[in-house]
FIGU-497702 format. One record per residue: residue in one letter; x, y, z of N, C-alpha, C in turn. Coordinates in pm, whole numbers, padded with zeros to 5 digits, always signed. Last residue first. Example, Ala and Ser with C-alpha at 12.3 -4.5 7.8 and 13.67 -1.06 7.14 Angstrom:
BEGIN
S+01285-00225+00708+01367-00106+00714+01290+00003+00787 A+01319-00569+00780+01230-00450+00780+01320-00330+00780 
//
This chain:
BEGIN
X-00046-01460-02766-00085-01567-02796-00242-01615-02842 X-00031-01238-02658-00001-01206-02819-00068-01380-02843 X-00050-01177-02388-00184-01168-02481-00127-01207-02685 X+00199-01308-02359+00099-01385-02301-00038-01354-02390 X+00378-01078-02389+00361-01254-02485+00282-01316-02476 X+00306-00906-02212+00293-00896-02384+00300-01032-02492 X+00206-01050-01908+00292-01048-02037+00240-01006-02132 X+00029-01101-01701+00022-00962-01774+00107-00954-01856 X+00062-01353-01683-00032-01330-01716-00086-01179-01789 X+00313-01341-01553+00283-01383-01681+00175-01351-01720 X+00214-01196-01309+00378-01121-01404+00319-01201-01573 X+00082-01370-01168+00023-01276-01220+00115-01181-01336 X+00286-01591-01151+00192-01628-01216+00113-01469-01283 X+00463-01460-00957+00457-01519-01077+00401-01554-01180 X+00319-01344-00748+00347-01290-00820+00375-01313-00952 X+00247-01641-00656+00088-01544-00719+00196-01437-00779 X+00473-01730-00563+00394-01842-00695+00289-01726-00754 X+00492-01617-00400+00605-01576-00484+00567-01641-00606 X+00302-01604-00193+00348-01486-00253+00431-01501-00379 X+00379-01853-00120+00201-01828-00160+00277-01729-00255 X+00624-01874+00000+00622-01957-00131+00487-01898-00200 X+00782-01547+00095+00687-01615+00132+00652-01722-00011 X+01129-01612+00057+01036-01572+00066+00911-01663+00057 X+01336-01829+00144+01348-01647+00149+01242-01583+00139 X+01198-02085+00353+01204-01983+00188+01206-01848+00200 X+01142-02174+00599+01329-02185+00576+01326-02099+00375 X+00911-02166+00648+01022-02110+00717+01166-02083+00662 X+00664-02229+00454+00804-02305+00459+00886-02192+00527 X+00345-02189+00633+00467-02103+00585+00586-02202+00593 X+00064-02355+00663+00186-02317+00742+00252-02252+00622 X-00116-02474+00545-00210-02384+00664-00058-02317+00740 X-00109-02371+00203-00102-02428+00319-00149-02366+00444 X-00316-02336-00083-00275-02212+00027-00260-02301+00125 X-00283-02352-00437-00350-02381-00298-00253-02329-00173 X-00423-02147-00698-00294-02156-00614-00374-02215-00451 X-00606-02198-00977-00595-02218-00836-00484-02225-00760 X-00548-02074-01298-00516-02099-01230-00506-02174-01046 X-00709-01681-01338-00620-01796-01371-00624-01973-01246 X-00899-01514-01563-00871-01625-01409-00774-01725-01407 X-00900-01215-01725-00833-01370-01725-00825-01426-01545 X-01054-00997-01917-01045-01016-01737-01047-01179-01744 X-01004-00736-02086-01005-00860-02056-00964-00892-01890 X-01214-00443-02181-01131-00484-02097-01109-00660-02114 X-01174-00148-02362-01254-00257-02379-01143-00308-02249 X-01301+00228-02392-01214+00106-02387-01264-00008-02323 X-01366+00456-02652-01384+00321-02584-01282+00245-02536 X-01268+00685-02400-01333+00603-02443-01357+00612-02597 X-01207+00840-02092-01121+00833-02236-01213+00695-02263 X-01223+01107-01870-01297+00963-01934-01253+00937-02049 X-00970+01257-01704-01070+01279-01810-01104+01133-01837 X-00913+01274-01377-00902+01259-01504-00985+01239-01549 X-00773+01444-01047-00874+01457-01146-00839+01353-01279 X-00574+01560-00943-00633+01512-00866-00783+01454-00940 X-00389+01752-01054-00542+01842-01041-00653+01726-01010 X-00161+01620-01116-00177+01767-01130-00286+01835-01084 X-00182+01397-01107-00122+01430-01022-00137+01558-01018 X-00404+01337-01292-00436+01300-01156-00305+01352-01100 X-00227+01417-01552-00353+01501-01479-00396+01437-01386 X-00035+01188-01541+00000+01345-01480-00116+01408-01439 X-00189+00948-01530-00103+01006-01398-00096+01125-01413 X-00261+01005-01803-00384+00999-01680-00307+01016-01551 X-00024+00993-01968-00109+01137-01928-00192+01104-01797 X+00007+00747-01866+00154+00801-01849+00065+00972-01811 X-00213+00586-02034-00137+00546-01857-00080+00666-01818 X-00172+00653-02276-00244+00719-02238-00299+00700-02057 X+00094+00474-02297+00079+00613-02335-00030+00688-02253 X+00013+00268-02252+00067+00333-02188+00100+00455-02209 X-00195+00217-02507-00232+00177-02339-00115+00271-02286 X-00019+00234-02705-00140+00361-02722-00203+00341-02541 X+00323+00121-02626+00132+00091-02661+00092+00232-02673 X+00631+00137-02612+00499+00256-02580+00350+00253-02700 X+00807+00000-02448+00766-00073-02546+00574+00102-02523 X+01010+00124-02352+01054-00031-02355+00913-00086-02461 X+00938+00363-02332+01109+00345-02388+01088+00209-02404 X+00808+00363-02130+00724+00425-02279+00856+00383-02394 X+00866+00293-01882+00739+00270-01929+00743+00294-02088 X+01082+00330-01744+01099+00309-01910+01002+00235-01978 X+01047+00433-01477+01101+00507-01549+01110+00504-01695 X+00702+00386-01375+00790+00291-01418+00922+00391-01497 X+00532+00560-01134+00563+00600-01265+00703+00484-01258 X+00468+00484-00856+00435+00496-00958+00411+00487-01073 X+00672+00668-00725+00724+00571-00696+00600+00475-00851 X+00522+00935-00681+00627+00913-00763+00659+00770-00793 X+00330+00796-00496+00283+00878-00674+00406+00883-00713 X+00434+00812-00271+00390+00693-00308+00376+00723-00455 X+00558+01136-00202+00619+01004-00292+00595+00847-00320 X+00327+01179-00184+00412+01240-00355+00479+01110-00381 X+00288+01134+00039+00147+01069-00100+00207+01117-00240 X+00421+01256+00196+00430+01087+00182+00345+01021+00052 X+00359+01477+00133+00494+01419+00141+00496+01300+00066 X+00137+01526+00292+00127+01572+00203+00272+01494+00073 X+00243+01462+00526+00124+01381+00448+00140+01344+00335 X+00355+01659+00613+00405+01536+00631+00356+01437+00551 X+00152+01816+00614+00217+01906+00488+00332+01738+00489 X-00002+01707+00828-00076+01749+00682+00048+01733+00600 X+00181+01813+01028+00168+01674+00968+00084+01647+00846 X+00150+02130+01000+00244+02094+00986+00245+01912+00957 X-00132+02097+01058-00060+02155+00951+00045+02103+00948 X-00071+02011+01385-00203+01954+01282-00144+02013+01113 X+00095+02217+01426+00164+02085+01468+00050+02012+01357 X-00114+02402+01487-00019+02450+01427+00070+02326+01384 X-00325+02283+01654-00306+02325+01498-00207+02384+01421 X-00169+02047+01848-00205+02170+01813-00218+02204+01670 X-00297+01692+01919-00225+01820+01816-00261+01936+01889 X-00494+01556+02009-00401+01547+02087-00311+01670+02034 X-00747+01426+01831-00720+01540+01902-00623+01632+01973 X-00697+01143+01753-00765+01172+01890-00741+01347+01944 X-00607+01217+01509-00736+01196+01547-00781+01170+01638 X-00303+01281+01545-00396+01400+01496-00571+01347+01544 X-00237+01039+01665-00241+01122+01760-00346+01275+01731 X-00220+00848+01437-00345+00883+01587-00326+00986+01664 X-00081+00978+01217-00191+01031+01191-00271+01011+01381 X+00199+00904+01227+00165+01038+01216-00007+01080+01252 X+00247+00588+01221+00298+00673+01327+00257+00850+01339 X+00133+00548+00966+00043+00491+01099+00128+00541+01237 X+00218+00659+00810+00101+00717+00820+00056+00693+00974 X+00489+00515+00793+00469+00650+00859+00326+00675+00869 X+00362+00253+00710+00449+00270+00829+00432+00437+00880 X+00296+00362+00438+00197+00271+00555+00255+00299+00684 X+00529+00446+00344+00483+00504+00336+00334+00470+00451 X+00684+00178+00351+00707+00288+00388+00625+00420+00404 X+00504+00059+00185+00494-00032+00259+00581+00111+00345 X+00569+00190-00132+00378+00167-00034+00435+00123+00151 X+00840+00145-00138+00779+00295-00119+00650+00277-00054 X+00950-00125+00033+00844-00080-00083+00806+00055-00046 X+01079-00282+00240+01127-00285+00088+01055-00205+00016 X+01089-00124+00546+01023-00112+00488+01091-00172+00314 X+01268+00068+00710+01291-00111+00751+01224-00161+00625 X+01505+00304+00669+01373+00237+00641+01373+00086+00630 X+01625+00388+01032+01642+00398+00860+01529+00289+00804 X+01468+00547+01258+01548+00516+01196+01582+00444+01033 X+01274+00677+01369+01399+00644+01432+01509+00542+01389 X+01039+00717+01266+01088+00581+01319+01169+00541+01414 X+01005+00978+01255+00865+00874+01324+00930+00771+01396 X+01238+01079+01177+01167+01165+01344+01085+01077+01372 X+01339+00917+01015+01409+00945+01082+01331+00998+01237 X+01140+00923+00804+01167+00766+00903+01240+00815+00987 X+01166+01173+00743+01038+01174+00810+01048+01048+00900 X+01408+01173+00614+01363+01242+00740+01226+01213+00799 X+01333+01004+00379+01373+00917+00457+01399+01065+00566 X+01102+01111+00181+01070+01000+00316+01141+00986+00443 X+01225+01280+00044+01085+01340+00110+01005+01204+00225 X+01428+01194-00045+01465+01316+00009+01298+01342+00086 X+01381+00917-00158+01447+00952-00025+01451+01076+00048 X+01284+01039-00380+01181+01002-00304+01206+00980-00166 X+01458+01171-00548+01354+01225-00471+01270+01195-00349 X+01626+00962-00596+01637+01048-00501+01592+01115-00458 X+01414+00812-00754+01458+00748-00609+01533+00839-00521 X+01410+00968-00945+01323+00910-00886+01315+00909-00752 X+01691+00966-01085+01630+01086-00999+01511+01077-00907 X+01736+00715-01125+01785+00736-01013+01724+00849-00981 X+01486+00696-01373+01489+00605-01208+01642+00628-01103 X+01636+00879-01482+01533+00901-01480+01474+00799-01322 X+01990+00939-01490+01898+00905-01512+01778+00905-01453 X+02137+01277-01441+02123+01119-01387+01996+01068-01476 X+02056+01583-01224+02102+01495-01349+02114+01357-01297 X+01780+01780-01098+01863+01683-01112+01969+01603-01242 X+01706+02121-01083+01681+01989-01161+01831+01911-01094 X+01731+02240-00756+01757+02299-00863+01722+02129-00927 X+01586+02208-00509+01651+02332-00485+01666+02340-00662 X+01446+02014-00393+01612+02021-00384+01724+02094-00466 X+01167+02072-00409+01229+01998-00294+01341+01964-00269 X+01168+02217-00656+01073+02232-00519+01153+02178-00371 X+01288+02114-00843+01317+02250-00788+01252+02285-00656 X+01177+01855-00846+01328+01868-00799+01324+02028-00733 X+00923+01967-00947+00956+01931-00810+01112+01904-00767 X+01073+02039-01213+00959+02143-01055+01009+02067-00994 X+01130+01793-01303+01277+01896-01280+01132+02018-01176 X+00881+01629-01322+01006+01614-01228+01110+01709-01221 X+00796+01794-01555+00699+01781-01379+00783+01754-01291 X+00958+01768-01770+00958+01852-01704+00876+01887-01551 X+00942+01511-01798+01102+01540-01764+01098+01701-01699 X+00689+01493-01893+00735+01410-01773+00838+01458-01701 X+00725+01620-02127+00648+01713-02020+00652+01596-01892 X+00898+01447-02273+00962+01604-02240+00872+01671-02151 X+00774+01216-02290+00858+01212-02217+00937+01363-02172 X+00494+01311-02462+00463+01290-02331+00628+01260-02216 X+00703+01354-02690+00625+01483-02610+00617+01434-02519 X+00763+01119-02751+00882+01214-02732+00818+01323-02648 X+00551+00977-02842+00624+00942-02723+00727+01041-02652 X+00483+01139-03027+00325+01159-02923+00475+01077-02806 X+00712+01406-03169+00655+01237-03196+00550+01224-03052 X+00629+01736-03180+00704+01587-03143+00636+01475-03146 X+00442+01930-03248+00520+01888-03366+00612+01749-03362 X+00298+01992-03026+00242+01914-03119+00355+01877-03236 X+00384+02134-02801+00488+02048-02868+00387+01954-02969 X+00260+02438-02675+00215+02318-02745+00321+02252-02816 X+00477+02678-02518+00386+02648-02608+00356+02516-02663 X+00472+02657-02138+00544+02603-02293+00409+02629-02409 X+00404+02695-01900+00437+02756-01979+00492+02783-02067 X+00324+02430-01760+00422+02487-01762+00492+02616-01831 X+00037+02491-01874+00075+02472-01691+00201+02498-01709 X+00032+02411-02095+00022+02554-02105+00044+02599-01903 X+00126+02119-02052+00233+02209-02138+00157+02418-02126 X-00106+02104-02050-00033+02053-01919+00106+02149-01959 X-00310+02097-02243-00329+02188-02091-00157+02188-01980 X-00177+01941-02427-00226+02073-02419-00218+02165-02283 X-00269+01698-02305-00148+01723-02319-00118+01874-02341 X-00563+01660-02335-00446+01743-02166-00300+01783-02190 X-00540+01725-02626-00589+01799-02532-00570+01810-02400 X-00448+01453-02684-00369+01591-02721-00458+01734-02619 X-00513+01225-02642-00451+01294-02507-00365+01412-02548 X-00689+01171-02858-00768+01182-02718-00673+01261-02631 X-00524+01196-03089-00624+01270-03063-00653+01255-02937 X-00339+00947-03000-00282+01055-03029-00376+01198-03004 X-00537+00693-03001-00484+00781-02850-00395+00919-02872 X-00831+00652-03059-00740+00765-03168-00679+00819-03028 X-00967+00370-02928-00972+00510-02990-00908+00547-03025 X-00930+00154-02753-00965+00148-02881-00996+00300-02973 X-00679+00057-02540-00804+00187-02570-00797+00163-02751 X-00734-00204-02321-00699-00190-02455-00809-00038-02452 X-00665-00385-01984-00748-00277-02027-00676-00241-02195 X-00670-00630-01825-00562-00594-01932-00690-00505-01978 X-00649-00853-01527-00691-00714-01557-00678-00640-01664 X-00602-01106-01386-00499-01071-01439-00631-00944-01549 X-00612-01323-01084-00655-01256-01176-00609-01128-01257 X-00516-01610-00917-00478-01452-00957-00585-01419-01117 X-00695-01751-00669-00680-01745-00800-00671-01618-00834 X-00578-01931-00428-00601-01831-00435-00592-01811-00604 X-00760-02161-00158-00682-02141-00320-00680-01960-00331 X-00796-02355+00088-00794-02228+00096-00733-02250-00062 X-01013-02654+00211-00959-02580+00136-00906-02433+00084 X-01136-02866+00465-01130-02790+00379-01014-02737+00322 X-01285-03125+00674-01128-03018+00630-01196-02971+00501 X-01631-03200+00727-01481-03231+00700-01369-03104+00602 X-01473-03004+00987-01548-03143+00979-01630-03133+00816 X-01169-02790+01029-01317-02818+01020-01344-02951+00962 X-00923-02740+01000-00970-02812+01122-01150-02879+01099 X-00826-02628+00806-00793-02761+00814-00883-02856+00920 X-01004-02402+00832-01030-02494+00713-00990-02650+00746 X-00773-02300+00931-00924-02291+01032-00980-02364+00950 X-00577-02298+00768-00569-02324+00938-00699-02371+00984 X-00677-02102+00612-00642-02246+00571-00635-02321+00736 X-00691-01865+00730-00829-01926+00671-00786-02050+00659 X-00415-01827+00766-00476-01825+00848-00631-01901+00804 X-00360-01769+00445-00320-01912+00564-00366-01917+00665 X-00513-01574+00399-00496-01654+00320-00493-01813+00405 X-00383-01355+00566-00523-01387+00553-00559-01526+00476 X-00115-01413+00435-00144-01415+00562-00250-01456+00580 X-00162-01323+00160-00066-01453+00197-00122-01504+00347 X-00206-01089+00199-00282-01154+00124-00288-01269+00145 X+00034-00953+00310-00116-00970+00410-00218-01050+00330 X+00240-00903+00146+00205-00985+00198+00097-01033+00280 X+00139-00714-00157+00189-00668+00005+00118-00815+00032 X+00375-00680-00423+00271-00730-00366+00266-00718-00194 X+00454-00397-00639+00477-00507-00530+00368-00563-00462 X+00314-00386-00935+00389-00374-00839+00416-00448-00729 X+00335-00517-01269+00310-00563-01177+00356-00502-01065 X+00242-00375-01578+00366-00393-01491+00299-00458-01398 X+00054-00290-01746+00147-00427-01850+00261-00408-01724 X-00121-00086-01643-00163-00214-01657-00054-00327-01669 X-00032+00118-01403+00049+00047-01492-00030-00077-01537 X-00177+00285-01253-00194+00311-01340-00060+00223-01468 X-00189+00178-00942-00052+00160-01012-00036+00249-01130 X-00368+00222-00659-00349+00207-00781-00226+00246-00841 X-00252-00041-00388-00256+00077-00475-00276+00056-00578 X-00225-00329-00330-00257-00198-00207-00252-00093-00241 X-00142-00539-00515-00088-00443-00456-00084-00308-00379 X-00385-00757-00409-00229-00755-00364-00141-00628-00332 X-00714-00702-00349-00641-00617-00451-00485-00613-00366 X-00911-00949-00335-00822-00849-00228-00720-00816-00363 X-01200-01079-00241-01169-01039-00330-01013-00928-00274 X-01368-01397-00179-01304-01295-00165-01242-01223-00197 X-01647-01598-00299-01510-01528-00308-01504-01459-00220 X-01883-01726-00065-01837-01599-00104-01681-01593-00154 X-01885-01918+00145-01994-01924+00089-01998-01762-00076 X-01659-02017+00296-01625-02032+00151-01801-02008+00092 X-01589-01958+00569-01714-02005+00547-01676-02056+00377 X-01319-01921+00518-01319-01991+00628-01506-02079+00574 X-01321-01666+00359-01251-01783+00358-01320-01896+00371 X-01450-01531+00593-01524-01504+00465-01504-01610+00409 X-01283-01528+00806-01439-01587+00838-01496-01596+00708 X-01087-01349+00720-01096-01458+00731-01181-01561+00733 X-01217-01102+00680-01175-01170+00569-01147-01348+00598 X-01296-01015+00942-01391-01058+00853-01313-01178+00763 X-00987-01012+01080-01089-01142+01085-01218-01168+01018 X-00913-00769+00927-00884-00938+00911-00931-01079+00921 X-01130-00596+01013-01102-00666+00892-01052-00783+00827 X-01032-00629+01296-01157-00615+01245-01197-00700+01091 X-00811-00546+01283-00793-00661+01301-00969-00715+01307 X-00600-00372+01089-00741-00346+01139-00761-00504+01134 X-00329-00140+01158-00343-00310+01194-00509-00303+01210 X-00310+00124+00989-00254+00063+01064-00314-00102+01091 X-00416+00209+00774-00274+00324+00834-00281+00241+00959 X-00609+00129+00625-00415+00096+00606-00382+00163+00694 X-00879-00032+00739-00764+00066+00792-00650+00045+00732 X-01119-00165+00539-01024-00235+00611-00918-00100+00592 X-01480-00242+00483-01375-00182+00465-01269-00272+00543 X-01635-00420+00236-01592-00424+00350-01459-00300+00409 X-01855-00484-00082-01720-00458-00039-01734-00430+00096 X-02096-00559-00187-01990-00668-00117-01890-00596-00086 X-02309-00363-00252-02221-00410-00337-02142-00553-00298 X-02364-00301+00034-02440-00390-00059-02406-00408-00194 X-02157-00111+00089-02127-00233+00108-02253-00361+00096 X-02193+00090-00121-02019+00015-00100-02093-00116-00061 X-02389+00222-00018-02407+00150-00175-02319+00009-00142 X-02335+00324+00226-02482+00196+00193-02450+00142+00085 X-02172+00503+00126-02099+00383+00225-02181+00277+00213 X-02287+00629-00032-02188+00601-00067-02172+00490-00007 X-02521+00764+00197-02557+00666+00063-02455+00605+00011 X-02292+00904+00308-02374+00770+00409-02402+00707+00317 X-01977+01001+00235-02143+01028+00243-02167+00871+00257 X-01767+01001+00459-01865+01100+00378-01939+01127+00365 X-01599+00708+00375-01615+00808+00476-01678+00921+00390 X-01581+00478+00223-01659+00461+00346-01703+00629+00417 X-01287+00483+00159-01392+00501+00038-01536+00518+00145 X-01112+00504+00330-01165+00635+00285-01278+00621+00215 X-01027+00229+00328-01157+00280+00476-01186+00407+00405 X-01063+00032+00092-00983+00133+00170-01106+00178+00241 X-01195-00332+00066-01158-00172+00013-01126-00063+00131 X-01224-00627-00017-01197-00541+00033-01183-00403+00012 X-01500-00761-00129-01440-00720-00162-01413-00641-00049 X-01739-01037-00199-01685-00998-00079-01557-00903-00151 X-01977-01126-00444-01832-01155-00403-01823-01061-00251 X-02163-01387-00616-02135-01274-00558-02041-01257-00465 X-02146-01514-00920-02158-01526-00779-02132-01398-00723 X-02188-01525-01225-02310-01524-01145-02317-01576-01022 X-02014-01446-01403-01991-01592-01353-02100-01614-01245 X-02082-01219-01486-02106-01291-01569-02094-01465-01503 X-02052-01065-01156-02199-01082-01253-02230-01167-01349 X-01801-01107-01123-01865-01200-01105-02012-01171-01129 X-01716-00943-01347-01668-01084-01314-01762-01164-01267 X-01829-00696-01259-01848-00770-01382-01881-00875-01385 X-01689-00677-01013-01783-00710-00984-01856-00760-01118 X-01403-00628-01185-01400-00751-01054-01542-00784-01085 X-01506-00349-01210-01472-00456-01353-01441-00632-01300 X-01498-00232-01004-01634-00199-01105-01619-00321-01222 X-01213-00254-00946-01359-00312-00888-01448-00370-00914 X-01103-00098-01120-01063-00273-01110-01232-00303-01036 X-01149+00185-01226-01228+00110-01228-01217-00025-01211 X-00919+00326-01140-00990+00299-01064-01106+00210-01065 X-00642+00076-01243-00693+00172-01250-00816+00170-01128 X-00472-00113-01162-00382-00061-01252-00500+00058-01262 X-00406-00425-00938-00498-00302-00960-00413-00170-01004 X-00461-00767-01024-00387-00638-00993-00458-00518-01028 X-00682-00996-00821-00627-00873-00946-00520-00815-00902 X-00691-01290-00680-00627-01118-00629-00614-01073-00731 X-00979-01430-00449-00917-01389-00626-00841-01249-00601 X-01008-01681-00276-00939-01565-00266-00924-01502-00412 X-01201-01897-00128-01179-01891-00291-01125-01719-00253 X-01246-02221-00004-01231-02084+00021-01167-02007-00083 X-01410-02479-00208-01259-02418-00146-01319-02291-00112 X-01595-02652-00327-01615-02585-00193-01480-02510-00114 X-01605-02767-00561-01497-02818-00501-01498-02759-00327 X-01750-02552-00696-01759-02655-00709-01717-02767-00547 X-01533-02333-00675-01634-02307-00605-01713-02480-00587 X-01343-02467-00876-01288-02443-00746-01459-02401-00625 X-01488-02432-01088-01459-02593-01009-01404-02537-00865 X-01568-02167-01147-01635-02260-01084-01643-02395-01054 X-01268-02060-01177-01356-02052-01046-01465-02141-01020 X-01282-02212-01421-01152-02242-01336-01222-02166-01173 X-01424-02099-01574-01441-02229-01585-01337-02276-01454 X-01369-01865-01621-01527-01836-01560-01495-02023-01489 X-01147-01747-01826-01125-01893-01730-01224-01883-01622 X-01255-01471-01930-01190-01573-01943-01193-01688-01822 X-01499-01209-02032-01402-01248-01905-01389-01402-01948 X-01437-00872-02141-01469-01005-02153-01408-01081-02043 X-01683-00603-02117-01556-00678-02050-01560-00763-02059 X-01707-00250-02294-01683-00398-02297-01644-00496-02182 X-01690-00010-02263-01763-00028-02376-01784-00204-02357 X-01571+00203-02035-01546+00020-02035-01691+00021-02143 X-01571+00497-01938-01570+00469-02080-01538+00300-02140 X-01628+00520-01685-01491+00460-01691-01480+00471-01868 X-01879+00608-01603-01787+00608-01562-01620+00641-01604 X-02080+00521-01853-02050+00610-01801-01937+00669-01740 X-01988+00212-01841-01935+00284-01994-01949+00439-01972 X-01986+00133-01596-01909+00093-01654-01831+00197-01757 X-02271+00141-01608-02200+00226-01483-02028+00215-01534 X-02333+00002-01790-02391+00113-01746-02281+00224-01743 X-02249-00325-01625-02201-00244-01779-02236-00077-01796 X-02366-00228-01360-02262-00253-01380-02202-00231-01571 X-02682-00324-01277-02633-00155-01314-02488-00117-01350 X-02681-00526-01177-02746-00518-01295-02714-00338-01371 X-02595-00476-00937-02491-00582-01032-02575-00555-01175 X-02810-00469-00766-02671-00353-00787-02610-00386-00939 X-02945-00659-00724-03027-00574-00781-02901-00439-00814 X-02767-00878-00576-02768-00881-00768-02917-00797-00817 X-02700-00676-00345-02578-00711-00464-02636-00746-00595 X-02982-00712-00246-02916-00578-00295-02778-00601-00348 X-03046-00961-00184-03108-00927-00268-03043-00779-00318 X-02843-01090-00001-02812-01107-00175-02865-01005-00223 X-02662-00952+00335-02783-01022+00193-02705-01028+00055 X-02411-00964+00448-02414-01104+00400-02583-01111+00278 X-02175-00741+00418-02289-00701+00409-02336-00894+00355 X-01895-00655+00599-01963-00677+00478-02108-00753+00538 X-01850-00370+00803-01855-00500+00762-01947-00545+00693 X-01673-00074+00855-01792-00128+00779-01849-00285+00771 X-01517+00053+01161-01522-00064+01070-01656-00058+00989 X-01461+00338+01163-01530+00255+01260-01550+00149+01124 X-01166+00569+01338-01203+00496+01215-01333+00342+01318 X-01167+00907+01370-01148+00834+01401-01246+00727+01304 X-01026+01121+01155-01137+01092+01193-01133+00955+01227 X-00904+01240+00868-00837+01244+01028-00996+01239+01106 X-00775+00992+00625-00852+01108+00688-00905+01111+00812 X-00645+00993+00293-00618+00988+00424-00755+01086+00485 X-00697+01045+00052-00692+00852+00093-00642+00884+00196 X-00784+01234-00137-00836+01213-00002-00822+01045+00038 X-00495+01296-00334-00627+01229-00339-00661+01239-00129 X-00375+01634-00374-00361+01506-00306-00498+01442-00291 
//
């Protein structure tokens, strides 16, 4: 289990307003890039569409979707080549540890901000960030990594929120202002021999189960028979024997089987929550204060660990698209599909390189200072999902 939880009381980072250590950082970015991440490349598109909007003095929100770990590292690119510097949110874990880590983080521009519950700290940075418009802002919608470049997950509304709230405070000012939010759209390509690169975990993973090597199956057929087999364990793990059914119902029954008792003792009751993430937020934030003010016994301290432990399977299950590889299996998702398993398996993955990235701006979405009440859903939200869905189309890059 990744360390994205941790039992220590939480003290806000706030972003960091010098320059001189963001564009003495920023110069270490391709680098850090091709070390890292194996990013040989990043081109970036519509440079022309932020800087009218910056132009124009709007409060400038840009939301990627976030499909790997390197979105950031590839955000801050962005704005190295478009030569502003940005404000980025990021998870409070990344903060916790080591001190140089946390110094780097946030002369980089990033800020932290608490999921496991209401950090109103954060909010109001973000807002003030807006609000001043001297700084993008940078907020990753779907609140996880996805490892799905060509999917979109759910978007968590707080984007929307922060968003309008800044507009509010915009409207008022001498003279009024502007809130936009421009989606940004992330498309990673592996330019290497993906059959060769992921025969070797593939290897490992199959000698984890104690299969001999399926090198003889087609590269889609293999990676779906050692998928079919990580899920029949844990079925065995957590309900006793494999499941039948299709692949997204077994999913989902797993995933009930390891959430919905837990909504039952936190919540009290059935999941209010539309989104495995957004369920999974909810319980953390009923399980974890009491462990960090101490209040546990260790025996009770374990035992919510192993609750934890739970909840982070089944955000990771939830994940995996069931017909990722059936609907259309790139050499990209393919080698999507291994990097989940060995991060699920050992919390870990291998650097696969070269890969090249495009990084598309789209767009300005303007941001009222009110919510149409009467739209099933939020209108900000439903125009940025839209827009970002196309943008990650297969039709979209074919053009």
């Amino acid at each position: 289990m990744h360390n994205v939880v941790v039992e220590k009381p939480y003290a806000f980072s706030p972003p960091y307003a010098g320059e001189r250590w963001p564009k003495l950082l920023r110069r270490f970015l391709p680098r850090r890039l091709k070390r890292e991440f194996g990013i040989v490349s990043v081109q970036c598109q519509g440079l022309d569409k932020l800087a009218a909007s910056r132009k124009a003095g709007h409060g400038i929100l840009l939301a990627p979707n976030h499909c790997r770990p390197a979105d950031p590292f590839v955000v801050g690119e962005l704005a190295r080549q478009a030569d502003v510097l940005l404000h980025i949110m990021a998870s409070a874990h990344l903060f916790v540890g080591s001190g140089l880590k946390s110094w780097l983080l946030r002369r980089s521009g990033a800020f932290s901000v608490y999921r496991e519950g209401v950090d109103r700290a954060a909010i109001a940075a973000a807002i003030t960030i807006l609000q001043e418009a001297r700084r993008p802002l940078v907020i990753f919608p779907e609140g996880v990594i996805t490892r799905s470049n060509a999917r979109l997950g759910n978007l968590m509304e707080g984007t929307a929120f922060i968003a309008r709230n800044a507009a509010k405070k915009r409207e008022k000012d001498t003279p009024p202002g502007q809130v936009v939010i421009h989606p940004v759209a992330l498309r990673y390509f592996y330019n290497g021999d993906v059959k060769v690169s992921i025969g070797a975990p593939l290897d490992e993973i199959e000698s984890r189960l104690s299969w001999r090597p399926q090198r003889q199956m087609a590269l889609t057929d293999r990676i779906t028979k050692v998928g079919s087999g990580l899920l029949a364990l844990k079925e065995i793990e957590f309900l006793g024997q494999p499941q039948s059914g299709l692949i997204a119902e077994r999913l989902a029954r797993l995933i009930d089987h390891l959430l919905v008792p837990l909504e039952k003792e936190w919540n009290g009751d059935a999941p209010t929550e539309d989104t495995v993430v957004g369920r999974v937020k909810k319980l953390r934030s009923a399980v974890l204060p009491e462990m960090i003010e101490g209040k546990v016994t260790e025996e009770e301290r374990q035992r919510r660990w192993g609750q934890l432990a739970d909840m982070y399977l089944a955000q990771q299950l939830s994940c995996y698209p069931p017909d990722y590889l059936s609907e259309s299996p790139t050499p990209e998702r393919m080698l999507e599909t291994v990097e989940r398993f060995e991060e699920d398996l050992t919390d870990n993955c291998r650097v696969y390189s070269p890969m090249t990235v495009t990084v598309e701006v789209g767009d300005a979405i303007p941001v009222p200072s009110a919510r149409d009440r009467g739209a099933a859903e939020d209108p900000v939200m439903a125009t940025l999902e839209r827009k970002l869905k196309e943008m990650l189309s297969a039709d979209h890059w074919k053009r």
